[in-house]
C-alpha positions, 0 to 999 in steps of 0.5 A: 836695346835688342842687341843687348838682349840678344847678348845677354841671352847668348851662351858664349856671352856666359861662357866669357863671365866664367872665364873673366871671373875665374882669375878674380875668383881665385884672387879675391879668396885669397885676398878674403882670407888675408883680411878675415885674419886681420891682415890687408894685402895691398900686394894682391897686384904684384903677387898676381904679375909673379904669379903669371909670370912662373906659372907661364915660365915653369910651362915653357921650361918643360913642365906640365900645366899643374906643375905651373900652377904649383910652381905659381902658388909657391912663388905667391906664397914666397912673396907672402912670407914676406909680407907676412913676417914683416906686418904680423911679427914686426907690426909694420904698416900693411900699406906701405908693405903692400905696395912694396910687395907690389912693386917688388914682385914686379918688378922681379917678374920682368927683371926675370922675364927679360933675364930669361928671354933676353933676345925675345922681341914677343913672348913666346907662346904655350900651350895653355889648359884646353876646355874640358866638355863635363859628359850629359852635362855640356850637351844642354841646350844653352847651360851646356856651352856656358857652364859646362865647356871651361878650362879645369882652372875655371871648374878649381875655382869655383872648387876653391869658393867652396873649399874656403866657405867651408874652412871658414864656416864649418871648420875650428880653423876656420873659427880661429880665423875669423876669430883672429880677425875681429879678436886676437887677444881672445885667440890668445886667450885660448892658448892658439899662436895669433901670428901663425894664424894670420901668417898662415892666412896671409901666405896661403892667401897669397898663393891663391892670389898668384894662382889666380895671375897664372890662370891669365897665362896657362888657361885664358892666354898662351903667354906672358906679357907686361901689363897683363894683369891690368889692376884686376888685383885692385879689383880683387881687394873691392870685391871682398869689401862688395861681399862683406867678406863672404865666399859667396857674396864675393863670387857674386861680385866677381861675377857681376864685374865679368859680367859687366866686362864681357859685355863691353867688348861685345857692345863695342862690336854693335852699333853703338860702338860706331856712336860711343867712344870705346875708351866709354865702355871700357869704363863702364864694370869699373864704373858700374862697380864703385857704385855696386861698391858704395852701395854694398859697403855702407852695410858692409861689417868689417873685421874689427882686428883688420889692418891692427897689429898684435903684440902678444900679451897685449889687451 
């Protein structure tokens, strides 16, 4: 037990949170936004692969760090367009379109990879956003390291938390989303387009999610690799669901989850990683968060108009 204490009050342990939870961060609002306007985006996982993989690629081609981050937001926002025509217009199932877009999308980033780096037998590396030290601030004991020695990416997605609490509570943009998520037909009552509302939230939701894969590749890795992304987008669209589909409760949850997954790798680094299997603590944030998940989402208010297509002039 005390080595548990020990890790928890360790300011790298909290250091690593931020850095796990800056990914989901990024993903989960834009997965957030989608739903909030009706729409499910089960291509959360494929957006984030394409989205590592052209931020990483766009770097090593000659580019600067931000323009990979651009360069990744657009290529997520490319594959949400897509999405986003054929459920909002054309009504069809946001499921199977999600998972297409999923398999799509991946499929194109190693199709590209292998296209790009065809004589590559290992990725070849980048160099990645540099922890930044905030002046006063990162010299406090403790808070310092944890808080204030992250990668830019980190500190823009808490920005991106604020940002989109803000839109969605504070804005009448932000009003017609939610209201398009839980009533279209009033929307339309009001003389506002629902489909480009939720077209909208759908392909900028979209390219937050790929922002979120690219910060794997220019911010927490150097490079690009296959299976990188590792079902966090799965994880992304149960962390919405955790925070009932708020901005902050949401950031609660993808903090609770990189909480849980950086303690793993340090518990496998005590002694109880010589009496426990290491495949038990790997499972133990996937396990820990579908109960986090069951007990949230008995409480949790969906929006009503979610996953339901909209015919103008309907009622």
């Amino acid at each position: 037990m005390s080595e548990i204490v020990d890790i928890l009050i360790s300011a790298s342990f909290w250091a690593a949170v931020l850095r796990i939870a800056s990914p989901l961060i990024f993903a989960t609002m834009g997965e957030l936004i989608c739903e909030r306007a009706g729409v499910l985006n089960l291509g959360i996982e494929g957006i984030m692969v394409i989205g590592a993989f052209a931020g990483w690629i766009a770097v090593y081609a000659g580019l600067p760090l931000w323009g990979g981050v651009a360069v990744a937001m657009l290529s997520g926002m490319f594959f949400g367009l897509i999405h986003a025509v054929l459920t909002v217009p054309f009504g069809l199932s946001q499921h199977v379109v999600g998972i297409g877009i999923t398999l799509l999308a991946t499929s194109s980033a190693y199709y590209a990879y292998r296209l790009s780096l065809p004589e590559v037998s290992s990725p070849p590396r980048i160099e990645p956003f540099q922890p930044i030290d905030i002046p006063g601030l990162s010299d406090l004991p403790f808070v310092g390291p944890a808080l204030f020695s992250q990668t830019p990416l980190t500190y823009f997605a808490f920005f991106t938390v604020l940002v989109v609490a803000l839109v969605l509570y504070r804005t009448p943009l932000g009003l017609a989303l939610r209201a398009v998520g839980e009533n279209p037909s009033a929307v339309e009552a009001q003389g506002l387009s629902v489909t480009a509302l939720r077209m909208g939230a759908v392909i900028v939701g979209s390219g937050l999610m790929a922002v979120g894969g690219a910060f794997l590749t220019i911010s927490a890795f150097s490079s690009f690799f296959f299976e990188m992304v590792n079902g966090r987008g799965w994880i992304c669209i149960a962390l919405v669901v955790f925070g009932a589909w708020s901005p902050s409760r949401a950031l609660l949850g993808a903090l609770l989850f990189a909480a849980f997954d950086a303690l793993q790798v340090r518990l496998q680094q005590t002694s109880y990683g010589t009496l426990v299997p290491y495949q038990v603590f790997l499972m133990i944030p996937y396990i820990l968060s579908i109960l986090a998940l069951i007990l949230m989402s008995r409480r949790a208010n969906v929006p009503a108009a979610l996953m339901t297509p909209y015919n103008r002039g309907e009622r």
